[in-house]
C-alpha positions in Angstrom: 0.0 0.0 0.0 1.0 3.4 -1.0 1.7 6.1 1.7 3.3 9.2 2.0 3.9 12.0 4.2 5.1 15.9 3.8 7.7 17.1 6.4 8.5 20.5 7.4 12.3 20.9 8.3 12.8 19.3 11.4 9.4 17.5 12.2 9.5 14.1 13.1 7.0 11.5 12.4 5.4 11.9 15.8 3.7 15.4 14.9 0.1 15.6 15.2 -0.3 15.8 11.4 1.8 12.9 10.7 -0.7 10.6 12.8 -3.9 12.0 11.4 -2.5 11.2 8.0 -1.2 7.7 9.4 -5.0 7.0 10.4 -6.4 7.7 6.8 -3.0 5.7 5.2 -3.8 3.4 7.2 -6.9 2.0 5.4 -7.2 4.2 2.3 -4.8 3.9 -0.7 -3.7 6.8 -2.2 -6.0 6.3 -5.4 -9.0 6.1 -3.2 -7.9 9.2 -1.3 -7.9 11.0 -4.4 -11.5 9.8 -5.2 -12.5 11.0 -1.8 -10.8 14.6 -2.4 -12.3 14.8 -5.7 -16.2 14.2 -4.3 -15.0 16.1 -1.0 -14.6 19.6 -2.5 -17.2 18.9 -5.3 -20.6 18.2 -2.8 -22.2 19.9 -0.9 -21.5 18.0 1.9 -19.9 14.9 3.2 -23.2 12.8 3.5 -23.8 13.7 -0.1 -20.4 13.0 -1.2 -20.4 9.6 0.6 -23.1 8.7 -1.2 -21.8 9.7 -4.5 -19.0 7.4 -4.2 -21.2 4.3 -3.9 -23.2 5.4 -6.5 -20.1 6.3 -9.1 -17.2 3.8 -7.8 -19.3 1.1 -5.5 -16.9 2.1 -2.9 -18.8 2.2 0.7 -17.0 4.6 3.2 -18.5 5.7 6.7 -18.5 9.5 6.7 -16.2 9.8 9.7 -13.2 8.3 7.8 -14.5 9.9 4.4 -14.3 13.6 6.7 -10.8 12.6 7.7 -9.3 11.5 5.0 -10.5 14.9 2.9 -9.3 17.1 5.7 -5.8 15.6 6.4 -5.0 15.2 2.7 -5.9 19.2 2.6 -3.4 19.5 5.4 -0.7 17.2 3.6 -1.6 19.9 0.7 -0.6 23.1 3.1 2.4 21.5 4.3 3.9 20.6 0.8 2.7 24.6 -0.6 5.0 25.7 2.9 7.5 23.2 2.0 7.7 23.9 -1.5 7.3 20.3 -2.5 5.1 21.9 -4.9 6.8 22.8 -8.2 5.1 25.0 -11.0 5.7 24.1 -14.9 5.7 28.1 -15.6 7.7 31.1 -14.6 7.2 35.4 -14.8 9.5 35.3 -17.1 7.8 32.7 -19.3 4.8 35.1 -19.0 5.2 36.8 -22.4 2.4 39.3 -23.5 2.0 41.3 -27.0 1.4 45.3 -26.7 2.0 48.1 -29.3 4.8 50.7 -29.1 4.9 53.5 -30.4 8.2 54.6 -32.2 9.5 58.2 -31.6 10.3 59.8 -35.6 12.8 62.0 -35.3 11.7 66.0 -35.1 10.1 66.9 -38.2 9.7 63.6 -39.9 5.6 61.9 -40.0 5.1 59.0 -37.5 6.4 55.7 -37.8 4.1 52.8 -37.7 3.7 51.0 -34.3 5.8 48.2 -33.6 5.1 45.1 -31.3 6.6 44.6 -28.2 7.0 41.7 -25.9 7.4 41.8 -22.2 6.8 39.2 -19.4 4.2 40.7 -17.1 2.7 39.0 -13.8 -0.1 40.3 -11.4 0.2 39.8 -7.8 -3.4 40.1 -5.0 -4.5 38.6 -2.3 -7.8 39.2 -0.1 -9.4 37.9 3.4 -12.6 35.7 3.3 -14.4 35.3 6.2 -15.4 31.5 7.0 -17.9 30.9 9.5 -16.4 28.4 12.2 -17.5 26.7 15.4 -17.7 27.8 18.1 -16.1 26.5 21.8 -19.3 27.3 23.5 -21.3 24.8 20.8 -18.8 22.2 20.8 -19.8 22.2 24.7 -23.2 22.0 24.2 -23.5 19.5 21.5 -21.3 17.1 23.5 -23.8 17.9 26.2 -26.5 16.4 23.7 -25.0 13.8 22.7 -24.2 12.9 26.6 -28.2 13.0 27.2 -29.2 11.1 24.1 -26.7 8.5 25.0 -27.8 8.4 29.2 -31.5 7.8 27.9 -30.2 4.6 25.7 -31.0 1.3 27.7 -27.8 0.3 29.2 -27.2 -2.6 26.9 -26.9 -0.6 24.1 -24.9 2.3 25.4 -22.4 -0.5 26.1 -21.9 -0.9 22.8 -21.0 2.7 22.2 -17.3 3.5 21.5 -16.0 6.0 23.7 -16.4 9.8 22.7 -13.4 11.4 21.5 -11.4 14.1 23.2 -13.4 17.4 22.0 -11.5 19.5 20.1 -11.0 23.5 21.3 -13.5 25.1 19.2 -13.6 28.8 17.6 -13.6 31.9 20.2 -15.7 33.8 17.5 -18.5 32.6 15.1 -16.7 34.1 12.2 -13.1 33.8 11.3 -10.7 35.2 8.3 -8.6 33.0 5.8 -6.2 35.3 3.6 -6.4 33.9 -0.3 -3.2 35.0 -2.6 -2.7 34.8 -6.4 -0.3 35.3 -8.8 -1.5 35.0 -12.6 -0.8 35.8 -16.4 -2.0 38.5 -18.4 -3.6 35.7 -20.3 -5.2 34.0 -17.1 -3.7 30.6 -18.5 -1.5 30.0 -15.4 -1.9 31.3 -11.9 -0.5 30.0 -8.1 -3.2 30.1 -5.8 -2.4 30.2 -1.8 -4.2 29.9 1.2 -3.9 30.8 5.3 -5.6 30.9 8.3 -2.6 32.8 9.5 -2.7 36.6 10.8 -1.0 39.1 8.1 2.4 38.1 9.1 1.2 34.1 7.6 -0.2 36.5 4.7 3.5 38.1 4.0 5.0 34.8 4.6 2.9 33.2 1.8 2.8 36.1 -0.8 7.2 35.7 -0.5 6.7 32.4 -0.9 4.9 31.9 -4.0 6.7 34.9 -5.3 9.8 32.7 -5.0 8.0 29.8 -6.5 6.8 31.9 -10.1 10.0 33.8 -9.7 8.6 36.9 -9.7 11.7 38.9 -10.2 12.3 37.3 -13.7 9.6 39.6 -14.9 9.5 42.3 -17.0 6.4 43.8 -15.3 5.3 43.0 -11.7 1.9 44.5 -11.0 0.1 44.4 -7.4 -4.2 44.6 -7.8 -6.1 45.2 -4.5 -9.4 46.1 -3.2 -8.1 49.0 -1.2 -7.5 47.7 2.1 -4.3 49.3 3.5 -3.3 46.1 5.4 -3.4 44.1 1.9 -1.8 47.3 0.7 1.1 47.1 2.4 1.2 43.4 2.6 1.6 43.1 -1.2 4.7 46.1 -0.7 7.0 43.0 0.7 6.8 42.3 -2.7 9.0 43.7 -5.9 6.3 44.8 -7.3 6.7 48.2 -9.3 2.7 49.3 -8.7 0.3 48.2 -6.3 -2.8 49.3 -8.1 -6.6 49.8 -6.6 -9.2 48.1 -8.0 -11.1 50.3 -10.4 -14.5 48.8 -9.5 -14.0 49.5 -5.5 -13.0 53.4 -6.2 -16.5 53.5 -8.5 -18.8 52.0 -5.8 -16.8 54.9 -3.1 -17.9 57.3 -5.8 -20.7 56.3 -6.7 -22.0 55.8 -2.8 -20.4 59.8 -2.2 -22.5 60.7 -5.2 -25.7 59.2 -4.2 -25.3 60.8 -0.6 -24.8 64.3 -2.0 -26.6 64.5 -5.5 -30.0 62.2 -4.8 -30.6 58.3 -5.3 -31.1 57.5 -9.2 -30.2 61.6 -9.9 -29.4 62.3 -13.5 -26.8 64.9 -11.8 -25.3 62.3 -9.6 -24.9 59.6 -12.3 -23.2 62.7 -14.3 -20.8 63.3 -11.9 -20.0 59.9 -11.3 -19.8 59.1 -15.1 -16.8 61.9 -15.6 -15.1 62.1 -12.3 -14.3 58.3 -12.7 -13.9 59.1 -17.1 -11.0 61.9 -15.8 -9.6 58.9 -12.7 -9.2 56.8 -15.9 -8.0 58.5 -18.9 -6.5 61.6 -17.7 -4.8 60.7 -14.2 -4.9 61.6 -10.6 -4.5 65.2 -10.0 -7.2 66.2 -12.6 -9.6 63.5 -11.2 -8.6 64.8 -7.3 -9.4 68.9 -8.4 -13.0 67.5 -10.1 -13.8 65.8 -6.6 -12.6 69.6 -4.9 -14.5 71.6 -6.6 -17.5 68.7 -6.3 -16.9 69.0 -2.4 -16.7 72.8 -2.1 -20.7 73.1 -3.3 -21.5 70.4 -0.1 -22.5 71.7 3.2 -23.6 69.7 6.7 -23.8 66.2 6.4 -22.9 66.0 3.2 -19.6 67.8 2.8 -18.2 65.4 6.1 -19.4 62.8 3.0 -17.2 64.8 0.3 -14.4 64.7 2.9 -14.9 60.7 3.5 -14.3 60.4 -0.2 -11.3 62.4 -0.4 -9.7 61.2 2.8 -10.0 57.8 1.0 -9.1 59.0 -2.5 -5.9 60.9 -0.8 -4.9 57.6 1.2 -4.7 55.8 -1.9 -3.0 58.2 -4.3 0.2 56.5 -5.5 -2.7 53.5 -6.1 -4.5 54.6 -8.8 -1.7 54.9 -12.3 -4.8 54.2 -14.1 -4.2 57.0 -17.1 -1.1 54.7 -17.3 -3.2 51.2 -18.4 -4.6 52.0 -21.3 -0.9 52.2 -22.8 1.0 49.6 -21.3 -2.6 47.5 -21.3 -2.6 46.3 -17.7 -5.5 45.7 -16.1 -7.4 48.0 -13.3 -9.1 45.3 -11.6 -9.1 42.5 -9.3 -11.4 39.8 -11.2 -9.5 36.7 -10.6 -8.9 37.6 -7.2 -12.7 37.8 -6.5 -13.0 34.9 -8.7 -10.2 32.5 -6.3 -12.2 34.1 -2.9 -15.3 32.5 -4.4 -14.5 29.2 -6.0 -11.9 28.5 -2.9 -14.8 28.9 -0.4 -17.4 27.6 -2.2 -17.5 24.4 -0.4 -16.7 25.9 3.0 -20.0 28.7 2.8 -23.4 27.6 3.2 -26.7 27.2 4.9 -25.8 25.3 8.6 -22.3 25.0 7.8 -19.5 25.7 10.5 -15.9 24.0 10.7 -12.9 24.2 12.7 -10.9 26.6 11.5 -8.3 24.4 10.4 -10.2 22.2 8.5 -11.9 24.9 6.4 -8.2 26.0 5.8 -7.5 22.5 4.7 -10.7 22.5 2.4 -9.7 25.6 0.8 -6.3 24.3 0.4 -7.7 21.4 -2.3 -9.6 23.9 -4.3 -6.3 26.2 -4.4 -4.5 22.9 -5.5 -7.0 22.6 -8.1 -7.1 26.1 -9.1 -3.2 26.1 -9.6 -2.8 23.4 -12.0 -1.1 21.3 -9.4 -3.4 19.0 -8.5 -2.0 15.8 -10.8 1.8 16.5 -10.2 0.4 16.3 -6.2 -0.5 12.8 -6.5 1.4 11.7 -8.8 4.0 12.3 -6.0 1.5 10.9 -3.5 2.0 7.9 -5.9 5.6 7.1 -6.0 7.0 8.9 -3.1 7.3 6.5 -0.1 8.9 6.5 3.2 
């Protein structure tokens, strides 16, 4: 039987991960296990999932083991992303995209025709998603529950109960955050997706990282897209990056909200000044964009200039953010789609009606999807496959 194992530099087989993952390898080959990750992060739950691998493979698991096996192999997958077991078929500087340059004629002489150039440009974001997680107050009270249900069972068939398991120290909030990284291609075609349940020092740790792992430096352009959010801000400055740009779309829901405040809901004057405040933050750069939000400001009084003020203090924070008359003519982009796009399909399994984890697990569910997302997830078992102790 297959096993395999994913150490971190000076962990010995006794760690606690090492003898969850015994207790799946112990019974499950590694083909199964892959199965079960597959149906784990594709259902919508584990009772479904269990039931999907009868149907599909004939293959009867009890959804205790089915649970475990899916959330240790998600933690195998975190330690081997930390470890850097993990090695991408793509680099920055592999990351070749076309644009147009324009040709300076000498003085006096009619334009020369645009010439292509290629350059080797890579985008860099990351974001928090909240999870919601269980609690230590309702681990206590449905092992109180269970406790009852089992005292009211005649006593001969309470003896036949296994002993409960040592409870596990549940969440000290109902809500926690998991920081999601990614680093893609113009063309979208390759990306490295990351995951923690770490604070923002975990998030620094794993933007450096996976910056290593693409080789960030080996490109031409280095490009940082974020929603605005000075922590993330300054998280993604660890980086090399040569901009850190704001999302386009969050700077046109501040305006828009500002607008809406100040000019009326649904105004034909609001929608006006939206429509060419956000045309000039585009097309004609920062300083005009700032003076057209001034003058805007200086006509509001009460309640609504401390509005006008929110806006700017937000525009000002963010100034050196937004090189947006800049994109049209190097053709980078202004906003943070994949990024939104990785914070929903990473979760997607974790969010839903009735739905609470541990905080690690979720983490470890996450982890699969991020696998998946970033190409990796054959080369992972493949080396599950062949690599032994």
């Amino acid at each position: 039987m297959s096993r395999v194992r994913w150490y971190a530099p000076g962990e010995g087989s006794d760690s606690p991960l090492d003898r969850l993952l015994d207790l799946a390898e112990a019974t499950v080959t590694v083909g199964l296990r892959q199965i079960c990750c597959e149906q784990g992060i594709a259902g919508r739950s584990f009772a479904r999932s269990v039931g999907n691998l009868k149907s599909a493979a004939s293959i009867v698991m009890g959804e205790d083991l089915f649970r475990q096996v899916v959330e240790s192999e998600g933690k195998a997958v975190l330690k081997a992303s930390g470890d850097e077991q993990l090695e991408i078929d793509w680099s920055a500087g592999e990351c070749k995209t076309t644009l147009a340059a324009e040709a300076e004629p000498p003085p006096g002489n009619p334009p020369v025709e645009a010439l292509p150039v290629e350059v080797s440009r890579v985008y860099a974001s990351c974001d928090g998603v909240i999870v919601p997680t269980t609690t230590d107050q309702e681990k206590h009270k449905r092992r109180a529950t269970t406790m009852a249900r089992r005292r009211r069972m005649p006593p001969e068939k309470r003896g036949k109960l296994a002993a409960l398991p040592a409870m596990k120290k549940g969440s000290d909030q109902r809500y926690k955050q998991i920081y999601v990284s990614i680093f893609y291609d113009q063309s979208k075609e390759h990306r490295l997706v990351g995951v923690t349940r770490k604070k923002l020092p975990g998030l620094s740790q794993m933007l450096r990282r996976d910056a290593a792992r693409v080789r960030l430096l080996g490109a031409d352009e280095r490009l940082g897209l974020v929603d605005g959010a000075v922590c993330l801000r300054r998280h993604l400055e660890v980086l090399p990056l040569q901009e850190v740009m704001l999302d386009f779309r969050h700077l046109g829901e501040h305006v828009n909200d500002a607008s809406r405040k100040t000019l009326g809901e649904a105004s034909a004057a609001g929608k006006a000044f939206s429509d060419d405040v956000l045309h000039t933050a585009r097309h004609e750069g920062y300083q005009p964009f700032f003076a057209k939000l001034v003058d805007w400001r200086s006509a509001q009084r009460g309640g609504k200039r401390k509005v006008a003020d929110q806006l700017l203090n937000y525009v000002a924070e963010r100034r050196e953010m937004m090189p947006y008359d800049k994109c049209d003519q190097h053709g980078w982009d202004v906003g943070t789609g994949p990024m939104e796009s990785m914070c929903g399909v990473t979760t997607d399994r974790i969010k839903g009606r009735g739905r609470r984890w541990d905080i690690d697990n979720a983490e470890a569910i996450m982890a699969l999807e991020a696998l998946h997302q970033s190409d990796l997830w054959d080369q992972y078992w493949h080396k599950a496959l062949y690599r032994r102790n």
